[in-house]
DOSEFI-351509 format. One line per field, with one value per residue (C-alpha): x, y, z; residue number from 1; residue in three letters. Coordinates in steps of 0.001 Angstrom, whole numbers, plus 524288, in hexadecimal, padded with zeros to 5 digits. Layout:
BEGIN
c1 <- (X,...)
c2 <- (Y,...)
c3 <- (Z,...)
n <- (NUM,...)
res <- (ALA,...)
//
This chain:
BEGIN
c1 <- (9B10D,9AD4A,9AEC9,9BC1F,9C11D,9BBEE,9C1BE,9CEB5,9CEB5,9CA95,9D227,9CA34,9BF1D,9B84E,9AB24,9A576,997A8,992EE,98691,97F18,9812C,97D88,98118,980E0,9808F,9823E,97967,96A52,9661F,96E34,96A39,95C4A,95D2C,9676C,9630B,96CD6,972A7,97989,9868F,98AAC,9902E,9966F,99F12,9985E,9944A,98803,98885,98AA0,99099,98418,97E3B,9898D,98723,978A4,97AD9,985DE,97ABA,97149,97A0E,98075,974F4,9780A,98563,98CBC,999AB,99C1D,9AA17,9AE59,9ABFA,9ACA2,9A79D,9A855,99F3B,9A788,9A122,9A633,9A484,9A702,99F4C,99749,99CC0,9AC9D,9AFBB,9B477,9B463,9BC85,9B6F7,9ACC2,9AF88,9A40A,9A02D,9AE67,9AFB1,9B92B)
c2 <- (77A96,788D7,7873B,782BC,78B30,797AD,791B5,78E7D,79D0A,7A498,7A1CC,7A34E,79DD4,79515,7928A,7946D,7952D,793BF,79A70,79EAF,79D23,7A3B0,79D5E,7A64E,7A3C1,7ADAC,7A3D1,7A66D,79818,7930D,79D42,7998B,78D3C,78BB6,7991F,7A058,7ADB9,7B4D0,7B9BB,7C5F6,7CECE,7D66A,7D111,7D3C3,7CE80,7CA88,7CFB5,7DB61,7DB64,7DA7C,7D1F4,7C785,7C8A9,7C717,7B9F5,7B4E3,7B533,7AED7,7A36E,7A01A,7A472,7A3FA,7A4B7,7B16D,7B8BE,7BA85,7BB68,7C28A,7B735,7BC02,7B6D3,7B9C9,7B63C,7B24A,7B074,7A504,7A604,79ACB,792BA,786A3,77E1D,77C23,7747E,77B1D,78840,788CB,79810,79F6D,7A453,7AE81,7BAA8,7BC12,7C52F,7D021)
c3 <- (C89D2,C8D60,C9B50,C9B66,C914C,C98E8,CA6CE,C9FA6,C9AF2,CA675,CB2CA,CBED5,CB81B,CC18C,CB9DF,CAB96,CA99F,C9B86,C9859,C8C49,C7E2B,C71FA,C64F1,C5815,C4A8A,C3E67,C3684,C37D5,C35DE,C3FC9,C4935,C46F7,C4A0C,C5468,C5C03,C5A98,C59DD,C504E,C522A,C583E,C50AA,C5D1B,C67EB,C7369,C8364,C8628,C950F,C9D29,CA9BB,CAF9F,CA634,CA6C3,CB6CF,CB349,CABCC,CB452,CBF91,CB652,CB3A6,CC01F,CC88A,CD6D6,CD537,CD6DB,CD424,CE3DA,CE71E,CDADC,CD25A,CC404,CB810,CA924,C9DD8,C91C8,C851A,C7BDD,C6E04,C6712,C58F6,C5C12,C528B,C53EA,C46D9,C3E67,C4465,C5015,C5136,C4EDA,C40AB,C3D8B,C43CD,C4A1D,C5713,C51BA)
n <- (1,2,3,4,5,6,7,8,9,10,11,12,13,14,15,16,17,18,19,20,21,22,23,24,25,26,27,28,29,30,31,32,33,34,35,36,37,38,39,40,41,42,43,44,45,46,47,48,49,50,51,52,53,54,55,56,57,58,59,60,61,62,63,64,65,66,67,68,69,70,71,72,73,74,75,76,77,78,79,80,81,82,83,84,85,86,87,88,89,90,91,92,93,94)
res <- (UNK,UNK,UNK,UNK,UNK,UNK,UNK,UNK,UNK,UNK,UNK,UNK,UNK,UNK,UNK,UNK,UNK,UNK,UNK,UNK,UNK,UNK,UNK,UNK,UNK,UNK,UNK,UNK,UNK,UNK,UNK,UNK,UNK,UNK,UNK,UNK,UNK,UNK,UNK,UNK,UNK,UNK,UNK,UNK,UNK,UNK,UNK,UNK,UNK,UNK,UNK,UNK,UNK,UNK,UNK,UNK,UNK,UNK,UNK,UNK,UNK,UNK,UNK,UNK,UNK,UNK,UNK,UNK,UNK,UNK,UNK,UNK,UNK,UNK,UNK,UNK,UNK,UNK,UNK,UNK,UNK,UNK,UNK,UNK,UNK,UNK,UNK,UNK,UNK,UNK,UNK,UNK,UNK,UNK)
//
């Protein structure tokens, strides 16, 4: 679902490549037992320039950038469970 939504969106997109997760929960029980994490409270990225190179090397290991190849990471925020919320509805981004 991800991967064609992102090619779709981003012409000259050639390849997606999905890679880690983090789910949080404001509720202590469920973060307990599902190992979670609780919500930010802050929008923020979790790379630098040179971190984001960093992991992009640890993922697609011998592979390179050569020929001025580009990539982006792109964080997707989205709840778990789609009925009845169709969004997440607590700790908005403002």
């Amino acid at each position: 679902e991800l991967q064609r939504l992102l090619l779709e969106q981003r012409p000259g997109a050639r390849r997606v490549v999905i890679f880690d997760h983090t789910r949080r929960s404001s509720c202590a029980d469920t973060r307990t037992s599902r190992q979670s994490r609780e919500p930010s409270s802050v929008i923020h990225n979790d790379y630098t320039e040179k971190s984001a190179q960093t992991r992009l090397k640890d993922l697609l290991r011998d592979e390179t950038l050569n020929g001025g190849r580009r990539f982006a990471i792109v964080n997707v925020w989205r709840p778990i469970i789609r009925a009845p919320a169709k969004h997440v509805e607590s700790w908005p981004m403002t």
